[in-house]
MARLUMVEX-15909 format. One record per residue (C-alpha): residue number from 0; x, y, z. Coordinates in steps of 0.2 Angstrom, whole numbers. Layout:
BEGIN
<atom paba="NUM" xx="X" yy="Y" zz="Z"/>
...
//
This chain:
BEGIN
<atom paba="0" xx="499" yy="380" zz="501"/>
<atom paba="1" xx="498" yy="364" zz="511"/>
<atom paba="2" xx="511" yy="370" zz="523"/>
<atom paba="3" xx="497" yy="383" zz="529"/>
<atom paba="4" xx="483" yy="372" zz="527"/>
<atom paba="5" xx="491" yy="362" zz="539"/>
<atom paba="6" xx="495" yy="375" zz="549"/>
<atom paba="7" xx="478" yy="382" zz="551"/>
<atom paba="8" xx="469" yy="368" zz="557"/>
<atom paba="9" xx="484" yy="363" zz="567"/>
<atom paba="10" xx="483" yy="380" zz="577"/>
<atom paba="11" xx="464" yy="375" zz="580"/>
<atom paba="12" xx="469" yy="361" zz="590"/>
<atom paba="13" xx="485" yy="367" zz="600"/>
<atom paba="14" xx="475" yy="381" zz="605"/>
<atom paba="15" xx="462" yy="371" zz="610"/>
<atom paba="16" xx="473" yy="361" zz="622"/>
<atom paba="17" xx="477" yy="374" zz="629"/>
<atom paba="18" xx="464" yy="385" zz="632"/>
<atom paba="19" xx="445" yy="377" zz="635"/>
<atom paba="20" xx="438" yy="394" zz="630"/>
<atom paba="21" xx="428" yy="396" zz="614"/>
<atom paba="22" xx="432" yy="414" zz="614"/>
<atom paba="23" xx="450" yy="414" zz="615"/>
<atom paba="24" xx="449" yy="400" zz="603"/>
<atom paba="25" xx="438" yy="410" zz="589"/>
<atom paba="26" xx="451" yy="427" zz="596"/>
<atom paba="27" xx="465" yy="416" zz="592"/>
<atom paba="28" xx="458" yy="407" zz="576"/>
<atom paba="29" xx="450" yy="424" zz="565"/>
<atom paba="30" xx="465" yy="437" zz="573"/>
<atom paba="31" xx="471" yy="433" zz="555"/>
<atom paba="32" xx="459" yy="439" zz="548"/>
<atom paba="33" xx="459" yy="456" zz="552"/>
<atom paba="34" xx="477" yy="458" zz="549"/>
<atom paba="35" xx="476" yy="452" zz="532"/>
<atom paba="36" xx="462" yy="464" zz="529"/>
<atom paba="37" xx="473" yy="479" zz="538"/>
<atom paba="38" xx="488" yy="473" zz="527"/>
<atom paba="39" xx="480" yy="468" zz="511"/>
<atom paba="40" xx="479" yy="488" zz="505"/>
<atom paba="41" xx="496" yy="492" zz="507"/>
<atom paba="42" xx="506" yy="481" zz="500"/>
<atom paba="43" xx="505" yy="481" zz="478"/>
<atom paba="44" xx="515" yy="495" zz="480"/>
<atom paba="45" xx="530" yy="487" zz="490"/>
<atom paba="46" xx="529" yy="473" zz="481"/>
<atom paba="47" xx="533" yy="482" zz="463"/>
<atom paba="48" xx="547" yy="490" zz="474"/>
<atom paba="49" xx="555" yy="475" zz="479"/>
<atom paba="50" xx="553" yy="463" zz="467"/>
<atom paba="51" xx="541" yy="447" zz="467"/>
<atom paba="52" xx="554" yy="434" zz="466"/>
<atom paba="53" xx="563" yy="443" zz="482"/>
<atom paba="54" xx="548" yy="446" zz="493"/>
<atom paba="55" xx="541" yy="428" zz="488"/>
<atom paba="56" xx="559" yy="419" zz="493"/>
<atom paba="57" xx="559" yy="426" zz="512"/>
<atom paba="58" xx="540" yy="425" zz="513"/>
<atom paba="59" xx="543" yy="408" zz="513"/>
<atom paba="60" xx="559" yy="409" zz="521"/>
<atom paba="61" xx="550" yy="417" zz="537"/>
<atom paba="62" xx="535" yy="408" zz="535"/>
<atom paba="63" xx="545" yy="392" zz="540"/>
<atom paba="64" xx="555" yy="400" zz="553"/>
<atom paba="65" xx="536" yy="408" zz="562"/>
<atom paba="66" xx="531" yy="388" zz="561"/>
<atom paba="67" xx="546" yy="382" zz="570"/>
<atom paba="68" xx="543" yy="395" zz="585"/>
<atom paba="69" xx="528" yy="388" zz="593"/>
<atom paba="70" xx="533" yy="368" zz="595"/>
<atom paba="71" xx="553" yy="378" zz="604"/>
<atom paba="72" xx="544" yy="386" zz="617"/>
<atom paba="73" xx="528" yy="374" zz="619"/>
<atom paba="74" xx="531" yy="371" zz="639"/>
<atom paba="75" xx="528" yy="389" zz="642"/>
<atom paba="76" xx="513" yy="393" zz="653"/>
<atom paba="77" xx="497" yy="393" zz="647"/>
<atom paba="78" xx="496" yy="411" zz="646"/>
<atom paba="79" xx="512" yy="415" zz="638"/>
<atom paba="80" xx="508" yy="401" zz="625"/>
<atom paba="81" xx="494" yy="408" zz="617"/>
<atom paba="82" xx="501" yy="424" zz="618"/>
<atom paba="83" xx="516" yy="418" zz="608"/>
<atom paba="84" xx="504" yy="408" zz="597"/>
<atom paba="85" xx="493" yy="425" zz="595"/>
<atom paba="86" xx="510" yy="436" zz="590"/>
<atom paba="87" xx="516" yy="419" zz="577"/>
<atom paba="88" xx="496" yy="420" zz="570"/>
<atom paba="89" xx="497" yy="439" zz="567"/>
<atom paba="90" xx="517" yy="437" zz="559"/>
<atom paba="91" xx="512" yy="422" zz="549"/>
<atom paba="92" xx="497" yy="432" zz="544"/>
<atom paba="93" xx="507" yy="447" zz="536"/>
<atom paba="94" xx="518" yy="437" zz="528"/>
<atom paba="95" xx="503" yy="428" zz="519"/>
<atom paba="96" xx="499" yy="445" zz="513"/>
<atom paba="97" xx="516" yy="448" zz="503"/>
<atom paba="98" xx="515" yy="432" zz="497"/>
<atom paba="99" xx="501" yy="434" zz="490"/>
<atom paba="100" xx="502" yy="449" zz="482"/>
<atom paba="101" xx="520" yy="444" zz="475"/>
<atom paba="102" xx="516" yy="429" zz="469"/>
<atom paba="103" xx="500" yy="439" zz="459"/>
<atom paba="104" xx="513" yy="452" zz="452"/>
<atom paba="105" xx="527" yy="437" zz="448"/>
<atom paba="106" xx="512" yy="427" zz="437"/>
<atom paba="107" xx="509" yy="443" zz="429"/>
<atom paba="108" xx="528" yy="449" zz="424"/>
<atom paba="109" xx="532" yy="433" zz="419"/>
<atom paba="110" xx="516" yy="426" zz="410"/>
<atom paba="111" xx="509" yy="433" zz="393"/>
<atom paba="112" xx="491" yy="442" zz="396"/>
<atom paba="113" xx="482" yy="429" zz="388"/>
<atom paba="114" xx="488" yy="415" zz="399"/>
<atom paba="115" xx="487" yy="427" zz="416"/>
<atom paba="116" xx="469" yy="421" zz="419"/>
<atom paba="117" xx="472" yy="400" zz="415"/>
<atom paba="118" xx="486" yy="402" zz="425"/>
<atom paba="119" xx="478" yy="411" zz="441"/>
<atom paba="120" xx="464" yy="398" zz="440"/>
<atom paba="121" xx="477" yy="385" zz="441"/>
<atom paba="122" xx="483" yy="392" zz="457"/>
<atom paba="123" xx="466" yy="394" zz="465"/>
<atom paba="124" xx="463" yy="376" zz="458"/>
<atom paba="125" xx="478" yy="371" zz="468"/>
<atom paba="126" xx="477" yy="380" zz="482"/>
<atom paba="127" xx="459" yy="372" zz="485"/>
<atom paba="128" xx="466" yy="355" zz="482"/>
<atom paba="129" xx="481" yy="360" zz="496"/>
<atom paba="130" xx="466" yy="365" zz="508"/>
<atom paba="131" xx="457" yy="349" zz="507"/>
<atom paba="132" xx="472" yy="338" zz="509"/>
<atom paba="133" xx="479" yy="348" zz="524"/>
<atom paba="134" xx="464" yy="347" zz="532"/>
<atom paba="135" xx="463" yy="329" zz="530"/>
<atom paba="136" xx="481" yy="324" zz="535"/>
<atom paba="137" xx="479" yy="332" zz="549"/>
<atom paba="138" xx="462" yy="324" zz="554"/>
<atom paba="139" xx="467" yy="308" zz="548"/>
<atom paba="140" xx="483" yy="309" zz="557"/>
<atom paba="141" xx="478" yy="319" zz="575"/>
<atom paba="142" xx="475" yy="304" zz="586"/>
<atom paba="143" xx="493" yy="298" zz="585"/>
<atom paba="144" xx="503" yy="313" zz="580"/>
<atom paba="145" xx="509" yy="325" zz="593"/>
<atom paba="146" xx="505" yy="342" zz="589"/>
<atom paba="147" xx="520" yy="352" zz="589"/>
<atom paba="148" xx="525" yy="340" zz="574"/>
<atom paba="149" xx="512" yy="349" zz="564"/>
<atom paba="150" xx="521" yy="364" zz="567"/>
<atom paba="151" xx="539" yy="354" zz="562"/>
<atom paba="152" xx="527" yy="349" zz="547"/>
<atom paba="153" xx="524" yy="366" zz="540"/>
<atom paba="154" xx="543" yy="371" zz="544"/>
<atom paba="155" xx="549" yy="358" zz="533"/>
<atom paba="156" xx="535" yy="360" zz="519"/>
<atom paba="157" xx="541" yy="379" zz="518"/>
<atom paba="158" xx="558" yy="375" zz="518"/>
<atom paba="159" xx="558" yy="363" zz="504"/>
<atom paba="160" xx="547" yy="377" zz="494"/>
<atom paba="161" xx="562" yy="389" zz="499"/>
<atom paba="162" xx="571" yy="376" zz="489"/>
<atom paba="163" xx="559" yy="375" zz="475"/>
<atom paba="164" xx="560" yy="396" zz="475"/>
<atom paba="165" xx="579" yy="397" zz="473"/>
<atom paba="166" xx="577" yy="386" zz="454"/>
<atom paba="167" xx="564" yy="398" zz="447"/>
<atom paba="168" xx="569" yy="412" zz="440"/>
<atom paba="169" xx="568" yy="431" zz="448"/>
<atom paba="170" xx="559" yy="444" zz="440"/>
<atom paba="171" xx="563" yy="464" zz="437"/>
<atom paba="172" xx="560" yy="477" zz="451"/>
<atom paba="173" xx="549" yy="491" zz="446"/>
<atom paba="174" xx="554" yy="507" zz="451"/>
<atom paba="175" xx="540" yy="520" zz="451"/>
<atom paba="176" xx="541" yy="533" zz="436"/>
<atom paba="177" xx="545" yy="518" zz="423"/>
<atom paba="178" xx="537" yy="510" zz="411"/>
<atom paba="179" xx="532" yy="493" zz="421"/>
<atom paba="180" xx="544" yy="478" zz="415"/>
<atom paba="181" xx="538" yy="464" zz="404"/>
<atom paba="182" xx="523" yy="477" zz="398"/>
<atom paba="183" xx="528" yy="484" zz="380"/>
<atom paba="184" xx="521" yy="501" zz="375"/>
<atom paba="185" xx="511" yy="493" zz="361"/>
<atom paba="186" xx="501" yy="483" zz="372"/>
<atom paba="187" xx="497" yy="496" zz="384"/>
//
């Protein structure tokens, strides 16, 4: 949640360095957008598939990885920058996708019904929170950091919620034509 806060306004700036153009900067900026909106459809059913636990561990896993990129090959040319930022955005985008729809489906199999919505609240809650104080680390901290350490930033936040991952427990794979796992018949 911070780690892509942090990432987002982060992008904002690299790009503007790079590039003077409002355009590419908006093109670059909202590109996510259209690929979560493309992706957003598709993926319930590859997440019951796959399992939440699994799909949220190399989310994250990836997540960190697409961060590091960027700040490796930040001596490119201009061009080839932002191309590579554009192809990071789109990838980072994606993954955002599963995760949230994994994470959803873990809260779900792992909750009881009544708790689902306290407990969904409480992530939108934090996820808010994460917003606001990514935004303002960064703000705070842009005359004197250099922005390719944002980048690192992120990297290590997803890394140390890679961490986090492994010590919570995995949930059951839901393979089509069964009775969905953690739902009993006499609560359907």
């Amino acid at each position: 949640m911070l780690a892509a806060s942090i990432y987002s306004v982060a992008l904002s700036f690299i790009v503007q360095e790079y590039v003077s153009s409002p355009a590419v900067n908006s093109l670059v900026n909202n590109i996510s957008v259209a690929v979560s909106v493309a992706f957003a459809l598709a993926i319930g059913s590859f997440v019951d598939q796959h399992g939440a636990w699994r799909i949220l561990f190399f989310t994250t896993l990836l997540s960190g990885i697409a961060c590091l990129l960027p700040p490796l090959i930040f001596d490119l040319d201009k061009a080839a920058f932002i191309g590579v930022l554009i192809v990071v955005d789109i990838v980072i985008s994606i993954i955002s996708e599963f995760d949230n729809a994994a994470r959803t489906v873990y809260i779900v199999r792992k909750e009881n019904r009544e708790a689902i919505p306290l407990v969904l609240q409480g992530i939108s809650s934090l996820n808010s929170i994460a917003s606001i104080v990514g935004y303002l680390l960064v703000f705070v901290t842009l005359s004197f950091v250099a922005l390719p350490n944002y980048l690192y930033l992120c990297a290590a936040l997803y890394l140390l919620a890679l961490l986090i991952w492994l010590r919570v427990p995995a949930d059951q794979v839901f393979h089509p034509g069964s009775r969905h796992p953690g739902i009993s018949q006499h609560r359907l």
